[in-house]
C-alpha positions as CSV (number, residue, x, y, z in Angstrom):
1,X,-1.3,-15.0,35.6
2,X,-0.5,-14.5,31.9
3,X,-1.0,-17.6,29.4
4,X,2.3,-17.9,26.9
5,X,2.2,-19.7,23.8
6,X,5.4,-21.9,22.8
7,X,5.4,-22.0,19.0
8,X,6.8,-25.7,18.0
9,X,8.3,-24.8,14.3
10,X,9.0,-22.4,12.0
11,X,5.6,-19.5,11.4
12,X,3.6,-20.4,8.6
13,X,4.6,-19.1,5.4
14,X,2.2,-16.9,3.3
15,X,0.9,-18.1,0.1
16,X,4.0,-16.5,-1.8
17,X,6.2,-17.4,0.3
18,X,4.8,-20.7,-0.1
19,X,4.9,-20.9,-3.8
20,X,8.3,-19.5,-4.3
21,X,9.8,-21.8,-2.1
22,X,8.1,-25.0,-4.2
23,X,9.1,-23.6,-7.2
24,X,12.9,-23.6,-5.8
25,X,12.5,-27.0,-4.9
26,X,11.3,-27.8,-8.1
27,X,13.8,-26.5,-10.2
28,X,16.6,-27.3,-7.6
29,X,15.8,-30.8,-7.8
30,X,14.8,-31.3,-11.7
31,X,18.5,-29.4,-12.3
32,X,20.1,-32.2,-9.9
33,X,18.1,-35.0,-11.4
34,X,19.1,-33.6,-15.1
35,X,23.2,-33.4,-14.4
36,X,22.6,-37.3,-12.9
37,X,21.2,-38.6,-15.6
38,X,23.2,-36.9,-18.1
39,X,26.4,-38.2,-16.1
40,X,24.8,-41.3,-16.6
41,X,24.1,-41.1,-20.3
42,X,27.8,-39.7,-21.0
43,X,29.0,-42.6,-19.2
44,X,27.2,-45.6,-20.7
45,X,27.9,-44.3,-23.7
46,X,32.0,-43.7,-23.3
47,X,31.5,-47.8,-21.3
48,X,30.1,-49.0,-24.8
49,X,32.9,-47.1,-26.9
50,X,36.2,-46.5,-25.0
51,X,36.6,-47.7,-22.1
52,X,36.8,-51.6,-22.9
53,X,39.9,-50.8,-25.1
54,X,41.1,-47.7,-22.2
55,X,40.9,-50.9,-19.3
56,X,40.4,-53.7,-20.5
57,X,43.2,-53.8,-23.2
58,X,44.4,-57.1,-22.8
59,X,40.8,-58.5,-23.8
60,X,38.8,-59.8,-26.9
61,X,36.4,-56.6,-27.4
62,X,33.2,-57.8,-26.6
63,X,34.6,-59.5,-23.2
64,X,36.2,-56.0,-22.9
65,X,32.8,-54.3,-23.6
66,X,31.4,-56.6,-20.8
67,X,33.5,-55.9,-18.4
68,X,33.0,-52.3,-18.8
69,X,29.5,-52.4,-18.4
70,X,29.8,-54.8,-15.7
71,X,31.9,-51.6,-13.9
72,X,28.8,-49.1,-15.0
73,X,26.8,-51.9,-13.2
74,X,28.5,-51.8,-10.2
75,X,28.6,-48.0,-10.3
76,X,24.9,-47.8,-10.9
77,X,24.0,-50.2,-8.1
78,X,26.1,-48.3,-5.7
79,X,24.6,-45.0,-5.8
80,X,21.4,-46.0,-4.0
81,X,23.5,-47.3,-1.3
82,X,25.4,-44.2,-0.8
83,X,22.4,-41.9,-0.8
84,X,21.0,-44.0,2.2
85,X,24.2,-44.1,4.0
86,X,25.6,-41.0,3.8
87,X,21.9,-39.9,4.3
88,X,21.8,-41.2,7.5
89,X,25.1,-39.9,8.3
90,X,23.9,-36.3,6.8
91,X,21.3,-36.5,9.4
92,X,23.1,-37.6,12.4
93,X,26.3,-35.3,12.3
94,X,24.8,-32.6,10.1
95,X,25.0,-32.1,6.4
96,X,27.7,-30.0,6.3
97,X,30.2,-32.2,7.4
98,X,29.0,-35.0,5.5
99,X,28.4,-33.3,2.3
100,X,32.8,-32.0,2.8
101,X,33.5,-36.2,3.0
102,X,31.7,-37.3,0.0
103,X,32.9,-34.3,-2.2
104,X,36.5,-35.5,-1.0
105,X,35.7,-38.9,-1.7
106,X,34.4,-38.2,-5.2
107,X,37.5,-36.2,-6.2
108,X,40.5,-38.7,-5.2
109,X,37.8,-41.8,-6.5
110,X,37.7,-39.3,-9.5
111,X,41.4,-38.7,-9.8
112,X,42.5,-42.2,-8.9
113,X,40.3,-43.8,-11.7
114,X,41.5,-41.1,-14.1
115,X,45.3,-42.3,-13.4
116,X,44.3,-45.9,-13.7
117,X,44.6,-46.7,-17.6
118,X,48.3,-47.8,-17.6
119,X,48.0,-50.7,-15.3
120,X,48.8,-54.4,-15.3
121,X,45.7,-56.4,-16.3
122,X,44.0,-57.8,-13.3
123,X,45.0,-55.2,-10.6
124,X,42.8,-52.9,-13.6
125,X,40.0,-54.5,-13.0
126,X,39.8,-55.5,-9.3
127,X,40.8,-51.5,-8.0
128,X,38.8,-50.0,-10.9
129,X,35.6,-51.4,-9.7
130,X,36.4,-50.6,-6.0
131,X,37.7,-46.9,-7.2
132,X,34.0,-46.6,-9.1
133,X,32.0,-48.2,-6.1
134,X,34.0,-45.7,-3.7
135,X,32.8,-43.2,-6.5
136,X,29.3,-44.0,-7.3
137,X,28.6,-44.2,-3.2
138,X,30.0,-40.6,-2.7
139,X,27.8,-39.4,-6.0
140,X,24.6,-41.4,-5.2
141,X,25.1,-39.2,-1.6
142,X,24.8,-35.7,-3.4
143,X,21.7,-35.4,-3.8
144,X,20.3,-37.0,-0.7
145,X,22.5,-34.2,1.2
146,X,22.2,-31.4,-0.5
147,X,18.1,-31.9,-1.6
C-alpha cells in the first residue's frame, strides 16, 4: 500500500514570492487608504464652504453649516457599518457579486445626491441624509471587498 499526502492550502511561497506579494498588499492598501481619506478631506472641506448654502439655502449660515456637517456625520458613521455588512455579504455570496451591488449603489446614491440641490427645504434634508447613508454604506464596503 502506498501512503498519499492531501495538501490542505495553497504550497508555501518562497521567500520572493513572499515579499513581493507583502509589498503588493502594502501599496494596495496604503493607495486605498490614501483616495479614502482624501475623499474625506475634499468633503469636509466643500461641507464647511458650499454645501450649507448648495442644501441648506433656506437657513441662517451657521445652522446651514451645521447641518451639513451633521450630513458628513452621518456619512462618516456609516461607512463602518457598510464595511462589516457588505463584508459579510462579500464572504457569503462571493466578492464578486457583492463588490457589482455596492459600485451600483454608490453611483445612483452618487447621481441622486448630485441632482438634489433644487429641492424644497425639508424633503432636502430628510432624502439627502438617507442618499449619503445609502452612499457612505456602499463606500465604507470598498475596501473591505476588494482588500
Amino acid at each position: 500500500m502506498t501512503a498519499t499526502t492531501i495538501a490542505l492550502g495553497p504550497a508555501p511561497m518562497s521567500e520572493v514570492e513572499h515579499r513581493s506579494a507583502l509589498r503588493h498588499a502594502v501599496i494596495a492598501s496604503t493607495v486605498g487608504t490614501t483616495i479614502e481619506w482624501y475623499d474625506f478631506l475634499l468633503y469636509s472641506t466643500v461641507t464647511g464652504l458650499v454645501f450649507n448654502k448648495v442644501y441648506f439655502p433656506g437657513s441662517d449660515p451657521w445652522v446651514g453649516t451645521l447641518q451639513a456637517f451633521g450630513v458628513y456625520f452621518v456619512g462618516f458613521v456609516a461607512r463602518p457599518i457598510g464595511a462589516a455588512i457588505f463584508g459579510h455579504y462579500g464572504d457569503r455570496i462571493g466578492r464578486k457579486a457583492t463588490l457589482i451591488v455596492t459600485l451600483l449603489m454608490t453611483g445612483i446614491a452618487a447621481a441622486a445626491i448630485i441632482a438634489r440641490p433644487k429641492r424644497t427645504h425639508l424633503w432636502l434634508g430628510i432624502d439627502s441624509i438617507a442618499l449619503v447613508v445609502v452612499y457612505a454604506l456602499a463606500i465604507g464596503a470598498l475596501p473591505r471587498i476588494t482588500g
